[in-house]
N, C-alpha and C positions, 0 to 999 in steps of 0.2 A: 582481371579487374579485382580489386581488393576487396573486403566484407567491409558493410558497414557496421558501424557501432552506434551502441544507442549516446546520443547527446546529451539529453535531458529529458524529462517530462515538466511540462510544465502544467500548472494547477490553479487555476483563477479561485482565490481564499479571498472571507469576508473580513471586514476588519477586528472583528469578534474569533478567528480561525483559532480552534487550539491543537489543530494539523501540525504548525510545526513544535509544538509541545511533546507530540506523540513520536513524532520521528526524535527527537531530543530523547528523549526515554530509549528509544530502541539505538542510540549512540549514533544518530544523523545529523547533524549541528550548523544552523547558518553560519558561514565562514565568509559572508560579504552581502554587501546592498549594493544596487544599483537602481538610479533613475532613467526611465528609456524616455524623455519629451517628449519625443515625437509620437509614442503610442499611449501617453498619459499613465504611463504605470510605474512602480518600484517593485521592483525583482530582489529578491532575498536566494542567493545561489546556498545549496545542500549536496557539496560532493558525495556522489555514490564508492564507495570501497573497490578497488582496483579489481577484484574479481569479475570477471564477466559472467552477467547474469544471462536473462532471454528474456523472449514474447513468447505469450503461451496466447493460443488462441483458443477462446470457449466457446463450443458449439452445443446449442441446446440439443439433449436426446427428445427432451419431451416437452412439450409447450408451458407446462407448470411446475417445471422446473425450477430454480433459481434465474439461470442465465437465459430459461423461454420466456420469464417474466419479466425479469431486463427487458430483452430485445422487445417487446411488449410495448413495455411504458415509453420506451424511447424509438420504436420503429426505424434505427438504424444501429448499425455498428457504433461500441464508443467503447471507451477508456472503462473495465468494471470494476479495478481494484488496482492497488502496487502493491507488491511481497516485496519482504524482507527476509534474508536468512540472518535467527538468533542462533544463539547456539546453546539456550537453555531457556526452551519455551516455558516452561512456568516460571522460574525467576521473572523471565520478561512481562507475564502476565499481571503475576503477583505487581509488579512495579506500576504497567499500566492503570490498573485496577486501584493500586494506591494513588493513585494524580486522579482518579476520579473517572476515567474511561471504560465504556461499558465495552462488554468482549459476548461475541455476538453466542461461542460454546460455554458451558462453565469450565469443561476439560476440554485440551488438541484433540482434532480426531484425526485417520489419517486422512494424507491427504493425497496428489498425485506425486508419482515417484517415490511413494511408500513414508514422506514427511509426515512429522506430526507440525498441524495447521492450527490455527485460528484465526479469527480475525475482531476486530479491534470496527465495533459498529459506526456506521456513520454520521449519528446523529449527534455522537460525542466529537468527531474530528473534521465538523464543518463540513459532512453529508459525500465526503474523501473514504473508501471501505478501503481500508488498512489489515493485509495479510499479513502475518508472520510465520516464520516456516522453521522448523529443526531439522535437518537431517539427521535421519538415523543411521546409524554406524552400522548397523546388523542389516543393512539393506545395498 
């Protein structure tokens, strides 16, 4: 049996979203629209970069944690963030931070697999928490 891959994510945005502003900065670009009738929506497709990414699954250590407080507010499993790998997290920051998006560190800290992280808050990107990742070379 073959692996699957990921298809998509899709993201229900309000008409107000400046979600895909922010991916547009991190070089994710709508490349099409589409009207689905029958489910009353228009779809704006954001090809992902040919690299194979993953699912990282975050399990709370401690209840007051970041990801205990999630599970918390929303008493099931759900969707808590999407990463992107930059490849010069402060440029990228720097740029976000010029459009006006708040960034939830003032510096990357690390993060798992020894990157430097941040993230891009969600009250600026339509309530969507936007990772960004570096990999480090020396890691």
């Amino acid at each position: 049996m073959k692996k699957a891959y990921l298809e998509h994510i899709g993201i229900a945005v309000t008409p107000n979203s400046r979600l895909a502003e922010a991916l547009r900065i991190l070089g994710l670009i709508i490349t099409g629209t589409e009207t689905v009738e029958r489910e009353k929506v228009n779809t704006d497709w954001i090809p992902l970069p040919k690299e194979q990414g993953s699912i990282e699954l975050l399990r709370a250590m401690e209840e007051n944690s970041t990801i205990g407080k999630f599970l918390a507010k929303f008493g099931r499993d759900g969707i808590h963030h999407l990463s992107f790998r930059v490849e010069n997290i402060v440029e990228q920051t720097k740029a976000l931070e010029g459009a006006g998006f708040k960034m939830i560190y003032a510096e990357a800290k690390i993060g798992a697999h020894g990157s430097l992280v941040n993230f891009i808050h969600p009250s600026t990107t339509g309530g969507v928490l936007l990772e960004i990742s570096e990999k480090r070379s020396n890691i």
